[in-house]
N, C-alpha and C positions, 0 to 999 in steps of 0.2 A: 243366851238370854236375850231376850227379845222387849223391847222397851212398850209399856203400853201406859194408859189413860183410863180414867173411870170415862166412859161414857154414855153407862144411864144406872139409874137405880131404881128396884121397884118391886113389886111383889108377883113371885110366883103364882099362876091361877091354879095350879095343878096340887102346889103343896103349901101355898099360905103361906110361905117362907120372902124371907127378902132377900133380894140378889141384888149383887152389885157386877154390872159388868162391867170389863175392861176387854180394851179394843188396843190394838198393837197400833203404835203412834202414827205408823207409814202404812198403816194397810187397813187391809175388810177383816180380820183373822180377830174372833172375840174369846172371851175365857170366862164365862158365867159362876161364878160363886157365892153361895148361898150362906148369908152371913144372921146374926141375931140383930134382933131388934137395937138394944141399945148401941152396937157399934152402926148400926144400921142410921138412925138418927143423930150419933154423930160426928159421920159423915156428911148429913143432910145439912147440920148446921153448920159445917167447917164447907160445903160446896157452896151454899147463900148468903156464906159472912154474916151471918146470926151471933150477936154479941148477946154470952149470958149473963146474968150476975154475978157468978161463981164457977170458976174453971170446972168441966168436966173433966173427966178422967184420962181423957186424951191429951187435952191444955193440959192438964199434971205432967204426961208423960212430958209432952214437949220441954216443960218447964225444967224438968228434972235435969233431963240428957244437955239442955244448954246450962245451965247453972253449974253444973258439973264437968264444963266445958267440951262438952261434947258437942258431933253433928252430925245429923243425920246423911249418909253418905249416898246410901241405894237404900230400896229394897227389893226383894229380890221373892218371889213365888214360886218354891222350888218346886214342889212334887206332890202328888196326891196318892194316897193309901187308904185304901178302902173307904171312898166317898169323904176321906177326910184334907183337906189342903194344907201344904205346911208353907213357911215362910220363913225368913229373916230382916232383922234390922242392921243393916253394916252402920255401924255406929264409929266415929272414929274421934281419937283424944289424944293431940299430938300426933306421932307416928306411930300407935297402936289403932288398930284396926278390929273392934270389937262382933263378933258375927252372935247376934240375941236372937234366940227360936221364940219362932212367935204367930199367932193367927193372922190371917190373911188380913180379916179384916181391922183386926188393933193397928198391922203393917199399914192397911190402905191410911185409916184415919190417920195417924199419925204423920207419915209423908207428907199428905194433902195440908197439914198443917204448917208442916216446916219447908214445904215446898221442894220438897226429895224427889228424884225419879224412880220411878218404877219398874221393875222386869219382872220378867214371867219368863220361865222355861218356853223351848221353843215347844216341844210338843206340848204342852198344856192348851196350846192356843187351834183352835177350830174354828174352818170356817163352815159354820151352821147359821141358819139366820134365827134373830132370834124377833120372837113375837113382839107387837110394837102395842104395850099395855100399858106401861109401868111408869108410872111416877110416885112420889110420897103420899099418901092419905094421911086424913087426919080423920078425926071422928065428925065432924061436919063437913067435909071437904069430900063430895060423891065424885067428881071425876076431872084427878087431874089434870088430863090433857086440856081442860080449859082452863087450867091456871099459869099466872105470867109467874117467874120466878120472884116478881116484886109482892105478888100476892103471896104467895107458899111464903117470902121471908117474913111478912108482916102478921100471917097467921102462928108461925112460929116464934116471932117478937112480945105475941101477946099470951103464948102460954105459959104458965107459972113451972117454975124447975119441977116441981113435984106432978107435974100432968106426963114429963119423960119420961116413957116408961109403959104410958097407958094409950098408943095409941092404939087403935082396933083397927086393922087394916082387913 
């Protein structure tokens, strides 16, 4: 297992879909996975410290696994089958060591919140370069790359919990 980082998020041009890449901590070797919209955003809130009104479904997890005295230990991007990615959360409580199957992207959100490291199989990771497009859209928001992170979180600060859900990217 090879330990990696989100470092970028953003929509595929070819399939409309949102990727989240992660890049192996010490090197160029990235791992492109194409995740849904709503772990997709967030993500987005949990990378620009976006406080909502109302825990999201991630903050739930977090909430749960610590209350329950747990902690988040790795996670871990095992394997891919038929365009599908699988993953775990090593969850641990006391000296039990919990291994929870789970999508790549709940996996990412969730880490990023408790501040867990991350691995990825070592073959999963390729070094392809990947097109340089992608950041978060919003429905007024025409082209990220001219946005400062302080602007994406303040565009995000003013959207009402029930707009999650509707961005058109």
């Amino acid at each position: 297992m090879i330990e990696v980082v989100v470092s970028r998020l953003g929509l595929d041009s070819t399939t409309q879909s949102h990727v989240v890449i992660l890049q192996e901590k010490d090197g160029p070797r990235v791992l492109p996975i194409w995740i849904g919209q709503p772990e997709f955003e967030s993500i987005v809130v949990q990378m620009h410290d976006i406080k909502r009104p109302r825990p999201l479904t991630h903050d739930l997890c977090k909430s749960l696994i610590v209350s329950l005295g747990g902690e988040v230990r790795r996670i871990q991007i095992t394997r891919v089958e038929n365009n599908t990615y699988f993953a775990e959360l090593h969850v641990v409580r006391g000296k039990e060591v919990v291994q929870i199957d789970a999508r790549p992207s709940d996996s990412i959100a969730i880490a990023l919140r408790v501040a867990a490291p991350m691995f990825a199989a070592d073959d999963l990771l390729s070094e392809v370069e990947v097109e340089e497009s992608a950041e978060p859209l919003g429905n007024d928001l025409k082209n990220a790359s001219e946005l400062t992170a302080e602007q994406l979180k303040e565009y995000l600060e003013r959207m009402p919990p029930e707009d999650f859900g509707k961005f058109n990217l």
